[in-house]
C-alpha positions in Angstrom: -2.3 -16.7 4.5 -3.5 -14.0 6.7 -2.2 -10.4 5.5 -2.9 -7.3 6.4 -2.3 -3.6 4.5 -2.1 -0.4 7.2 -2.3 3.0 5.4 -2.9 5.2 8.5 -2.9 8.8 8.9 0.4 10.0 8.3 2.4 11.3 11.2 1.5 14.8 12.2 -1.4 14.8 9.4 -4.5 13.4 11.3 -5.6 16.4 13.0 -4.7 18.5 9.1 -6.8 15.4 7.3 -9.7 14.1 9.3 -10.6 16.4 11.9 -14.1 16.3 11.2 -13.8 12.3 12.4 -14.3 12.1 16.2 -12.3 8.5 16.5 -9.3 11.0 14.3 -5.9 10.8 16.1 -2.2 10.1 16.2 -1.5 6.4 15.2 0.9 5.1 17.3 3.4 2.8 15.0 5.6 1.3 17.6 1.6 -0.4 18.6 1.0 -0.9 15.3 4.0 -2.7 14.0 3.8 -4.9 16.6 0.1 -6.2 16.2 1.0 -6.3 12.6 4.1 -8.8 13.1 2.2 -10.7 15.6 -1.4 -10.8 14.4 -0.4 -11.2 10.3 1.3 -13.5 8.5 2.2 -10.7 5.6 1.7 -7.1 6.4 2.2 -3.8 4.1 2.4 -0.2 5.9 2.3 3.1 3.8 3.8 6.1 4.9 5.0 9.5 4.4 9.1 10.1 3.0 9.7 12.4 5.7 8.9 9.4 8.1 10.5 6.8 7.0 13.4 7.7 9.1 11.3 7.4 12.3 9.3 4.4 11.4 11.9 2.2 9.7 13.9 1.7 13.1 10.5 0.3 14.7 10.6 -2.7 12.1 12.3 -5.9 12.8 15.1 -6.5 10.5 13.7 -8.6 7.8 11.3 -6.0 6.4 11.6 -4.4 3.1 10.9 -1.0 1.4 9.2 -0.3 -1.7 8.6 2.7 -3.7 5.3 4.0 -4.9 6.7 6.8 -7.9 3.4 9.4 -8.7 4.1 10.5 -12.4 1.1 12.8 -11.4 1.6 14.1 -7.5 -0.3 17.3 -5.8 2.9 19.9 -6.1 2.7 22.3 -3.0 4.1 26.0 -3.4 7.8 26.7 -2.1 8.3 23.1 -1.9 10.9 21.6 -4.7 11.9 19.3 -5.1 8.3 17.8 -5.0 6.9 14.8 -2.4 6.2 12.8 -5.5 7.1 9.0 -4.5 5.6 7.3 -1.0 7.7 4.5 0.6 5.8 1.1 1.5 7.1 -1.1 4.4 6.4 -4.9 3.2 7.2 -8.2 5.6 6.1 -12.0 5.0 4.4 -13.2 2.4 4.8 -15.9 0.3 7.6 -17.3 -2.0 7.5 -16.3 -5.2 8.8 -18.9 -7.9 10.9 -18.1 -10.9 7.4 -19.6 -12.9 6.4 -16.3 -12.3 7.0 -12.8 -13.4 9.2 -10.9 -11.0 7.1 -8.5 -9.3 9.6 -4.9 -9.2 10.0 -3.3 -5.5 8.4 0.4 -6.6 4.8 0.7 -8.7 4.5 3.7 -11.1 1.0 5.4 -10.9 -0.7 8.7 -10.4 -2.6 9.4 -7.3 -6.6 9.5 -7.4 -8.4 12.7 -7.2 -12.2 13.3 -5.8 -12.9 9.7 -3.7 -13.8 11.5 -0.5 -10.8 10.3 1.5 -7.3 11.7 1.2 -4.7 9.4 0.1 -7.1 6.7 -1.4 -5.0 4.2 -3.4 -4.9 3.8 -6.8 -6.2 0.1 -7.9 -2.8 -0.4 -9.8 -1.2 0.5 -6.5 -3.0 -2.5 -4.0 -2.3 -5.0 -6.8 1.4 -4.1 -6.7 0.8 -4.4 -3.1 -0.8 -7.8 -3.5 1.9 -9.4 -5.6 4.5 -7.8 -3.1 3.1 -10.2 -0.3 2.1 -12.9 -3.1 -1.4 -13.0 -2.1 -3.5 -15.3 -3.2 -7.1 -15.7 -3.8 -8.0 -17.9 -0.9 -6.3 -15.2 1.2 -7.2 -13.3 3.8 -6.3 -9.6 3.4 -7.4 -7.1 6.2 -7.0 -3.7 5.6 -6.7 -1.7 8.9 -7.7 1.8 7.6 -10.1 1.5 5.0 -10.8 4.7 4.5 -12.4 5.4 0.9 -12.3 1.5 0.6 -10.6 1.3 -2.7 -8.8 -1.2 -0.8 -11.2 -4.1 -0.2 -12.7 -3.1 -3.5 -8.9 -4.1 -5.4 -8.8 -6.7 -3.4 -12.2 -8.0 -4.3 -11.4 -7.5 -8.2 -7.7 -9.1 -7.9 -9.0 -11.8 -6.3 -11.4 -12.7 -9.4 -8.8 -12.1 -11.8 -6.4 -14.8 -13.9 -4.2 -16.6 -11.4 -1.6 -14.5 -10.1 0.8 -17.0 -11.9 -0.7 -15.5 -15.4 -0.3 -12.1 -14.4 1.8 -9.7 -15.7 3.4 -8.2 -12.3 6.7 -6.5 -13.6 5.8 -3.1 -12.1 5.2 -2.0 -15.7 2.0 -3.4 -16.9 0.5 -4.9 -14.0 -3.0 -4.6 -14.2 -4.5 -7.7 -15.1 -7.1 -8.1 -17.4 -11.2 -6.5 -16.0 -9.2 -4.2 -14.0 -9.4 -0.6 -14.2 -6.5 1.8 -13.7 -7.2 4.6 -11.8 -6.0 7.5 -13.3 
């Protein structure tokens, strides 16, 4: 299978986050949802709460939305209640059988601190991200905005791990076993 996983600058936060990078702009999502739907067999896009409203109607119909929930989020001043869950836009993927454990549609886990990159992901997060699209080891995953590349690095790790089948993927316990949690 050929999937994909898009975390791109947030709308209205490129400019706020990555200035300093000359390539640093808006990401159109209307362009971006379509290559993703034609190019990918599976696809995940993160995004920002506030957005959802505006990049939800861009999908086709068969998408879904999950929830990353941050026990541990950065709290802003004057602003309660607090940004402290992410929505994730999921489509494709493969089947997954009742021989395995159902994978929940939200991930628990605090955001990372210090990588260099705002809004690197969490290794707990890309494997909830993983089983989401039921990715496989002989998959192909491209991720789009690598940022930090905690990405490829999860994916690298989940793909020498115990058969997805032998994971533990019920949103509660999910890392599987050589994997760190990023805390």
């Amino acid at each position: 299978m050929n999937a994909a996983y898009a975390d791109p600058p947030y709308i209205g936060m490129a400019q706020k986050h990555y200035r300093d990078d000359p390539q640093c702009a808006e990401v159109d999502h209307a362009e971006l949802i379509s290559r993703l739907c034609r190019d990918y067999d599976a696809w995940a896009l993160s995004l920002s709460s506030p957005t959802l409203a505006t990049i939800l109607p861009l999908c086709p119909p068969d998408v879904r939305v999950g929830a990353w929930v941050k026990p541990f989020a950065g709290f802003k001043a004057n602003v309660n209640p607090a940004y402290a869950w992410e929505p994730v836009i999921f489509r494709g993927g493969r089947a997954i059988g009742r021989n395995i454990a159902t994978v929940t549609d939200w991930v628990s886990c605090s955001i990372t601190l210090q990588r260099g990159v705002v809004g690197a992901k969490p290794a707990r997060f890309c494997y909830w991200v993983f089983a989401m699209l039921g990715l496989e080891a002989n998959d192909t995953l491209h991720d789009l905005y690598p940022g930090s590349g905690a990405v490829g690095r999860a994916w690298e790790s989940y793909r020498r791990q115990i058969p997805l089948a032998q994971a533990r993927t019920d949103g509660v316990q999910m890392v599987m076993p050589g994997a760190e949690i990023d805390h």
